[in-house]
C-alpha positions as CSV (number, residue, x, y, z in Angstrom):
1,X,66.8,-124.3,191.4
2,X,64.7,-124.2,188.9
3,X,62.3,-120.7,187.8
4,X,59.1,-120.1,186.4
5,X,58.9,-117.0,184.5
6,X,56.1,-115.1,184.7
7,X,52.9,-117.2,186.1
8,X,49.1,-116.2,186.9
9,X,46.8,-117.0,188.6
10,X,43.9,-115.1,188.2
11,X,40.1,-114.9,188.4
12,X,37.9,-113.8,186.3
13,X,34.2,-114.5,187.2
14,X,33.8,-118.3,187.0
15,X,36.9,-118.6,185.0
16,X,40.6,-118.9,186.4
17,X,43.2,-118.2,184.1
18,X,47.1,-119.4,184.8
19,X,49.6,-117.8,182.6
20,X,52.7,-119.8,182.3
21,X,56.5,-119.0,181.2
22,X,55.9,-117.3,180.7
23,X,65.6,-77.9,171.1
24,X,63.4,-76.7,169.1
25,X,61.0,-75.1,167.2
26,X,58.9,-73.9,170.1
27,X,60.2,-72.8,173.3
28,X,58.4,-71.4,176.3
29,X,59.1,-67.7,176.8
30,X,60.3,-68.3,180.4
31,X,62.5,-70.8,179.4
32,X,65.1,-70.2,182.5
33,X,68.9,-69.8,181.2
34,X,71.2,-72.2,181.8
35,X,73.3,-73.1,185.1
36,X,77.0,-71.8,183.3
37,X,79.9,-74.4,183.6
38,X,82.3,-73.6,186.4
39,X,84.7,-71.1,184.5
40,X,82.4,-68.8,182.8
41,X,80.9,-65.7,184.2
42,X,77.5,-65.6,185.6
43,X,74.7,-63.4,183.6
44,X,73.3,-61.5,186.5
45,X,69.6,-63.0,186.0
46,X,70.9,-66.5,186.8
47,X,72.2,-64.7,190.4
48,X,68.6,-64.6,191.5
49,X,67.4,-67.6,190.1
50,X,64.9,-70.2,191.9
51,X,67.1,-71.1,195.2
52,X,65.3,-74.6,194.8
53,X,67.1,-75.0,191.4
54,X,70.5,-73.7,193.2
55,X,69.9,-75.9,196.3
56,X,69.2,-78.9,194.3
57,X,72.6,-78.8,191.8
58,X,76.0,-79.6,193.3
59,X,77.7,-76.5,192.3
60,X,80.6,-76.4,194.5
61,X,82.3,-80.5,194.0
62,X,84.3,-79.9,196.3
63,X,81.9,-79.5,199.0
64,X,81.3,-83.2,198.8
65,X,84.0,-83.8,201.6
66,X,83.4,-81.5,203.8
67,X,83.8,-83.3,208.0
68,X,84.1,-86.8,205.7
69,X,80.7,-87.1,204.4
70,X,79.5,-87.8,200.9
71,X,77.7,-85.1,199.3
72,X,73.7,-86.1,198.9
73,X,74.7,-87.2,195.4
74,X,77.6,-89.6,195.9
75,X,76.2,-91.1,198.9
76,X,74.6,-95.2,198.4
77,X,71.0,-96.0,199.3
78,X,72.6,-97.8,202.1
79,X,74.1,-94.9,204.0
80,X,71.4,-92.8,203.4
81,X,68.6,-95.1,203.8
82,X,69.2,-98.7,205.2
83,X,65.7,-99.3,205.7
84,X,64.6,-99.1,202.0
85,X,67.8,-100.5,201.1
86,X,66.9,-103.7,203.3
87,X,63.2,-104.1,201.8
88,X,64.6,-104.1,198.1
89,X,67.0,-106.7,199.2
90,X,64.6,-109.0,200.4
91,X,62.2,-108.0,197.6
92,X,64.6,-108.9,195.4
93,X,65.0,-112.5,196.9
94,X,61.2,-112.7,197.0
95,X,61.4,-112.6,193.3
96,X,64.5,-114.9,192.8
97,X,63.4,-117.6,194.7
98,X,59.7,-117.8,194.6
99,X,57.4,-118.8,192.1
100,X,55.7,-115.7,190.5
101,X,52.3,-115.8,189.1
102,X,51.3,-112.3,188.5
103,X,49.7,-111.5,185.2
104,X,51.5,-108.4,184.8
105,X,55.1,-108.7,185.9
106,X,58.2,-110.3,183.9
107,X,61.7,-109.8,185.0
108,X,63.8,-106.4,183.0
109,X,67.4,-106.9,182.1
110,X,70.4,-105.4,184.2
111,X,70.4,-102.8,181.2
112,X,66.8,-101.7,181.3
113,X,67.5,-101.2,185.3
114,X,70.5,-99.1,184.7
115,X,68.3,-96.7,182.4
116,X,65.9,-96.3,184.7
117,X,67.9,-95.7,187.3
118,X,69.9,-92.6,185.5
119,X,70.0,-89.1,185.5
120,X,67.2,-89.0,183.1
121,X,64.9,-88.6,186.2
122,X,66.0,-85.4,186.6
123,X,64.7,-83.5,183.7
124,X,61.9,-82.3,182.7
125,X,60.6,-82.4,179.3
126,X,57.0,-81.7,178.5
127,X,55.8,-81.4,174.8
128,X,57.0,-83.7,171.9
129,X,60.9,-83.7,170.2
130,X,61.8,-80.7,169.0
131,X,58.3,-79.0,170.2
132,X,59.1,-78.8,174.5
133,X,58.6,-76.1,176.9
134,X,61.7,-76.0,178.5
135,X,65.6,-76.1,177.3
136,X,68.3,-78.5,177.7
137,X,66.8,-81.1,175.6
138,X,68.2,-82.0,173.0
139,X,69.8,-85.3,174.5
140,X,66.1,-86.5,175.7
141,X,65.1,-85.5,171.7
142,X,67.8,-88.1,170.8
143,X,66.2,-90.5,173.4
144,X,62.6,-90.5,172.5
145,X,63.9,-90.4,168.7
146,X,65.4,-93.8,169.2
147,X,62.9,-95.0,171.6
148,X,60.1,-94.0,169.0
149,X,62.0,-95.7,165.7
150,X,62.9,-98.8,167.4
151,X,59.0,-98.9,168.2
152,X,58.2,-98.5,164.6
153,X,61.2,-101.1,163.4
154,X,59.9,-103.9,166.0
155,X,56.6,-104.3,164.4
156,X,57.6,-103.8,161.1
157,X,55.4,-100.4,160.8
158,X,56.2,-98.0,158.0
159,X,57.0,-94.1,159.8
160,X,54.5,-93.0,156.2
161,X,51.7,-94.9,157.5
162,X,52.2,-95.5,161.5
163,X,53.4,-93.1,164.2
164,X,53.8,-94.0,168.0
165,X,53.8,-91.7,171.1
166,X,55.9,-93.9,173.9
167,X,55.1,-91.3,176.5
168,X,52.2,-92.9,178.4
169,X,53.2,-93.2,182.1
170,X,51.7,-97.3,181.4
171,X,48.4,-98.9,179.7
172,X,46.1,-97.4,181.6
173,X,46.8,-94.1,180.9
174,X,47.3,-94.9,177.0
175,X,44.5,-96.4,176.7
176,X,42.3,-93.4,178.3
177,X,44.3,-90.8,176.0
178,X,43.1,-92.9,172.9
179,X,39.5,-92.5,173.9
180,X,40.3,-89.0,175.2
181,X,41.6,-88.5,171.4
182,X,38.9,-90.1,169.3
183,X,35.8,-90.0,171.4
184,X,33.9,-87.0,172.5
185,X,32.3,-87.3,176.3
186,X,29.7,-90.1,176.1
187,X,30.4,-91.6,173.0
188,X,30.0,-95.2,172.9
189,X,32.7,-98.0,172.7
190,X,32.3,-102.0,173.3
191,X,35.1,-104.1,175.2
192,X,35.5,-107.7,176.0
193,X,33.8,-108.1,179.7
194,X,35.8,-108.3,182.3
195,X,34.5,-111.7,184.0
196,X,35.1,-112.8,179.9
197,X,38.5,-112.2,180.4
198,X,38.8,-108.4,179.5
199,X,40.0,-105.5,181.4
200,X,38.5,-102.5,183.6
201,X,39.3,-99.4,180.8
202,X,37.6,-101.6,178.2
203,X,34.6,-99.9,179.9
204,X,33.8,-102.2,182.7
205,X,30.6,-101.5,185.2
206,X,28.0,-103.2,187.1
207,X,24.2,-102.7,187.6
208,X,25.4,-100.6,191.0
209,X,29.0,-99.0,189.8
210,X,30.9,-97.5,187.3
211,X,34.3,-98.9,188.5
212,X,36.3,-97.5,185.5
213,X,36.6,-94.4,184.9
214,X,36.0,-95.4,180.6
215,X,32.4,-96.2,182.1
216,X,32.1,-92.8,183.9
217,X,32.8,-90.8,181.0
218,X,31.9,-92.6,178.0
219,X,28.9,-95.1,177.0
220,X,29.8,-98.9,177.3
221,X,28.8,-102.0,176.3
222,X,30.5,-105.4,176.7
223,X,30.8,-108.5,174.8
224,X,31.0,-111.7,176.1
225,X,32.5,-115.1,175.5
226,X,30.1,-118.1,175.2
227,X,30.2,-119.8,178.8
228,X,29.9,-123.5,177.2
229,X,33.2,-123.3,175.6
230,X,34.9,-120.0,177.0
231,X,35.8,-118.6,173.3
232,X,34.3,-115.0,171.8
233,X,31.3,-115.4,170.5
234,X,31.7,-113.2,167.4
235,X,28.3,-113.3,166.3
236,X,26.7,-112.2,169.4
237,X,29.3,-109.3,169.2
238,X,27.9,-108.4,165.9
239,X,24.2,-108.1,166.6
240,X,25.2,-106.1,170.2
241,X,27.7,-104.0,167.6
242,X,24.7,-103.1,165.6
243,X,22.5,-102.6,168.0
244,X,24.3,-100.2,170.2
245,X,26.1,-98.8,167.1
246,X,29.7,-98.1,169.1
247,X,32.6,-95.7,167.9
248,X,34.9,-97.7,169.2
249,X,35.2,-101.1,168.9
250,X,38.5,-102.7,171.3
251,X,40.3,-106.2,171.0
252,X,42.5,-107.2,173.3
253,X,41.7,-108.7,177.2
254,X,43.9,-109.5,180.4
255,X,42.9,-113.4,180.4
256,X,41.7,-114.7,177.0
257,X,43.3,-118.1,176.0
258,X,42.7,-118.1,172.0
259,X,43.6,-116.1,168.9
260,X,41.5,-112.9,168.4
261,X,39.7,-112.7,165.1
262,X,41.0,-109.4,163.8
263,X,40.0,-109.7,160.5
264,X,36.4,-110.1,161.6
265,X,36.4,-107.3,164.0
266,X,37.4,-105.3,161.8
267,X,34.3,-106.0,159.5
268,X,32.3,-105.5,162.6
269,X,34.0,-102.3,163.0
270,X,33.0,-101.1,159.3
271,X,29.8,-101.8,159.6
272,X,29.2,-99.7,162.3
273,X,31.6,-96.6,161.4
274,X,33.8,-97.2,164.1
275,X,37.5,-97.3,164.9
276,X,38.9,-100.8,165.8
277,X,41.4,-100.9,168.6
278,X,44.0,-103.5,170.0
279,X,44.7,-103.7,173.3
280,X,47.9,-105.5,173.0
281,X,49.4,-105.2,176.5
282,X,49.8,-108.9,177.8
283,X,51.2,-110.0,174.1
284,X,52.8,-107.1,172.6
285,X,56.4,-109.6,173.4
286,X,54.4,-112.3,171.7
287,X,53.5,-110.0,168.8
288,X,57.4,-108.6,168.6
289,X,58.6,-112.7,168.6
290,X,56.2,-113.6,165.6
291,X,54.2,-116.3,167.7
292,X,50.4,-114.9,167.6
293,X,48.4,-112.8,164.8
294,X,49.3,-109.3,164.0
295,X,46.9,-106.5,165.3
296,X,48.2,-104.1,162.7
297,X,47.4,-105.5,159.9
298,X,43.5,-104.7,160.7
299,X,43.5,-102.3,163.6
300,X,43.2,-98.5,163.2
301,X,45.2,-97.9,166.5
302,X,47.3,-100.2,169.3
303,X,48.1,-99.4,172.7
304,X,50.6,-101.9,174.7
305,X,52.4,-101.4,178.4
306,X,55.8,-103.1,178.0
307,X,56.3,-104.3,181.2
308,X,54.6,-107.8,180.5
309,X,55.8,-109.7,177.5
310,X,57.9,-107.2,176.3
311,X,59.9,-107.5,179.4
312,X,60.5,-103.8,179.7
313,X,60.2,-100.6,182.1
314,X,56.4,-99.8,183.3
315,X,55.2,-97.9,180.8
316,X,53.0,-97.6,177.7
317,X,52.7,-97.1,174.0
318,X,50.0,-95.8,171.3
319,X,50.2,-96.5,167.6
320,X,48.3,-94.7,165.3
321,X,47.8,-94.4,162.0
322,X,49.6,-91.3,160.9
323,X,46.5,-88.8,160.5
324,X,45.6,-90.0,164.3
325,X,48.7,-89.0,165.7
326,X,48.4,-84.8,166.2
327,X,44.6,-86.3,167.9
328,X,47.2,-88.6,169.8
329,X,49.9,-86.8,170.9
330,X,47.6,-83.7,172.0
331,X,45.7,-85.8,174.2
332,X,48.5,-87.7,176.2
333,X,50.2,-84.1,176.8
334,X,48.7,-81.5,177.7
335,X,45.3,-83.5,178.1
336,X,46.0,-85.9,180.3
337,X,49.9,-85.7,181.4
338,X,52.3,-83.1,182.3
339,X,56.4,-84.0,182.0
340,X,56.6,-87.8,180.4
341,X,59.3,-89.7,182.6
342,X,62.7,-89.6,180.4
343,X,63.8,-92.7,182.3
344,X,61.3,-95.1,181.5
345,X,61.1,-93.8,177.8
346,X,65.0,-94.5,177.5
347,X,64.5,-98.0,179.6
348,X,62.0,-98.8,176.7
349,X,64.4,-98.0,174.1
350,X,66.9,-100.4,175.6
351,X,64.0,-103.2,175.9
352,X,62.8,-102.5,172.3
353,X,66.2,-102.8,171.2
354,X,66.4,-106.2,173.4
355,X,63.1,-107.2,171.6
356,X,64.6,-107.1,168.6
357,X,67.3,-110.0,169.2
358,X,67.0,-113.7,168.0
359,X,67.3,-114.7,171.7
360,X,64.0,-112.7,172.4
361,X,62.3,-114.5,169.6
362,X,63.3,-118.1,171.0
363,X,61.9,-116.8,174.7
364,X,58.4,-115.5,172.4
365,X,58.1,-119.3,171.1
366,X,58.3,-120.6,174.0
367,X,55.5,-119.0,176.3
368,X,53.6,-120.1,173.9
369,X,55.1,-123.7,173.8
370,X,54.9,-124.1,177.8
371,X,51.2,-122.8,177.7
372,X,50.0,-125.6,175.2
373,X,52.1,-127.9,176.9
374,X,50.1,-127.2,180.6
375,X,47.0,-127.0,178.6
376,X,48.0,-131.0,177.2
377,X,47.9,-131.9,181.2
378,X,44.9,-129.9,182.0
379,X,43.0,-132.3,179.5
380,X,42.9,-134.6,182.5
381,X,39.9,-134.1,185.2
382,X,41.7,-133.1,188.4
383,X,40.6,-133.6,191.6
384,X,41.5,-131.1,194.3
385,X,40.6,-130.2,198.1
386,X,39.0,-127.7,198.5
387,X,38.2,-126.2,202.2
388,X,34.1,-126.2,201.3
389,X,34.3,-129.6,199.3
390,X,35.8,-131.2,196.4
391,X,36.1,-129.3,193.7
392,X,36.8,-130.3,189.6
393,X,39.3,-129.1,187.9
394,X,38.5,-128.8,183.9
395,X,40.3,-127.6,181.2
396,X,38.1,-125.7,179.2
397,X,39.8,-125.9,175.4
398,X,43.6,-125.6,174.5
399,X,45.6,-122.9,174.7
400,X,47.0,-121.4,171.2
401,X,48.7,-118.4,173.1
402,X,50.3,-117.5,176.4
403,X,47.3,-118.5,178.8
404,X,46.0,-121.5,179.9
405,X,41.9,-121.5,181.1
406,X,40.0,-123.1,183.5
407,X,37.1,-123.5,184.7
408,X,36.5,-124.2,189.1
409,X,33.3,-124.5,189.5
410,X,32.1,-126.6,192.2
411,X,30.6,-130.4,191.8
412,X,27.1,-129.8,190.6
413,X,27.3,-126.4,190.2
């Protein structure tokens, strides 16, 4: 039958928005020694070791048969827990068969699953490669070496100039340790609105609620688009730029159909002294495939999940220019995170590597070729039912991206 990748259908104020096809040079002093391989002696310390460390590692293998039954290892999610193992089944139909239109999902190759799925889950790794707390990780330093580099090589960033820190449980969380990094407690920082088509850490309140937590701790102000024809209206962003004088200026939204002017937020940016940011999350894939404009080229930092376009693990990124990145890396761990999550990081790497491919380029071209091509039939006036009354359909300009808008309001509205 046939599948449509990646849909939405989402509202944003009076606008709905359908996306289509879509170790080490430091060590802690009570780093713990290591568990010794089968035939060498035990140092008498590691005899009264944590019992939760001893408990938890299949020492004796050949325990695993004892009276039949698979050791807690071995055993499949089946025998151990048929219940769970039944939801993901039918989960997994859901997904199969149905038609998904969720802003933020894409479907992750048999190879990102098996990394996430791995061993990696088991260790912990806080601190940065070559700089962590504990021992035993000089495998995970290989990891988040490739993971980083392949980050760097997909966006064509030079290591002298750009750094990235890939351990940012998702886009959220990045995008709180970039303000957490550059902004002190109530500095002020300007985001696209979220009934404009932006997202909730951009900064997002109302008269009654800080619902983000950017709005709790730091000063915001929105822009807007212009409601006659749904596009950023760059020059009212100016004269709110200058008049709330922002240190952070972001690009980037959850349901915005056209290009972002980069080059002239980035003037807006200057002439306020602050720091342009790209929120690149729902493109970053379109970014990688050479289909839309390159945030680099004008931002001062980026921050991305890569579980939407990018068709990878959920989890996050932050580029940086290189003198942001001790600011960077300081404030996703200790600030903010403890232990980053070795399997998602080496999940990444395998989707960064995927995102690299000529096949991934061809899938880039054409999200954006099925979202012009819905946006062509939207041109016509539709006439729906609607359980209050009839309700007109319009498409409110052509899509030059992934995302196709419209507008529902009522008859006379």
């Amino acid at each position: 039958m046939a599948r449509l990748y990646n849909g939405v259908f989402s509202l944003h104020g009076t606008w709905a928005m359908i996306l289509t096809l879509f170790s080490s040079s430091f060590v802690h002093p009570f780093t713990p020694a290591r568990i010794p391989r089968p035939n060498s002696s035990p140092h008498p310390a590691i005899l009264s070791s944590s019992s939760a460390l001893l408990s938890s590692t299949n020492v004796d293998h050949d325990a695993k048969n004892t009276n039949g039954l698979l050791s807690r290892e071995s055993a499949s999610l089946s025998s151990v827990d048929p219940d769970i193992q039944r939801l993901i089944g039918l989960e997994e139909d859901r997904q199969r068969y149905g038609l998904e239109l969720i802003a933020s999902e894409n479907f992750v190759s048999k190879a990102v699953k098996e990394a996430l799925g791995s061993c990696l889950t088991n260790k912990y790794s806080e601190g940065q490669v070559g700089k962590r707390y504990y021992g035993g990780n000089e495998y995970i330093d290989e990891i988040e070496t490739i993971c980083m580099e392949r980050a760097l090589e997909l966006f064509d960033l030079d290591p002298a100039v750009w750094g990235v820190n890939v351990q940012p449980y998702s886009g959220s969380p990045a995008n709180f340790a970039a303000y957490t990094a550059l902004l002190q407690p109530h500095d002020r920082l300007m985001g696209l609105d979220l009934p404009s088509g932006g997202h909730l850490t951009h900064g997002f309140q109302t008269p009654k609620k800080k619902v983000s937590a950017t709005s709790v701790y730091f000063e915001s102000m929105p822009y807007i688009v212009d409601p006659s024809s749904g596009l950023i209206d760059y020059d009212d962003m100016e004269r709110r730029a200058k008049m709330f004088l922002p240190k952070l200026l972001i690009a980037g939204g959850s349901a915005y159909t056209r290009e972002w002017d980069y080059g002239r937020m980035r003037q807006i940016a200057d002439s306020v002294g602050a720091y342009l940011m790209v929120d690149m999350a729902h493109i970053s894939g379109l970014v990688a495939g050479k289909v839309v404009a390159n945030p680099f080229d004008y931002a001062d930092l980026v921050t991305s999940t890569t579980h939407k376009t990018l068709r990878g693990p959920r989890s996050g990124m932050i580029f940086a220019k290189v003198e942001m990145m001790d600011k960077i890396n300081q404030a996703v761990f200790p600030m903010l995170q403890g232990g980053p999550h070795n399997h998602q990081i080496a999940a990444l790497a395998v989707a960064l590597k995927e995102a690299s491919t000529p096949e991934f380029a061809r899938y880039a071209k054409s999200v954006v070729a099925n979202a012009k091509a819905l946006g062509k039939v939207w041109l016509r006036e539709v006439t729906i039912s609607s359980p209050v009354e009839q309700t007109i359909i319009s498409f409110c300009g052509m899509s030059n991206r992934r995302l196709a808008s419209l507008d529902p309001r009522w008859n006379g509205y």
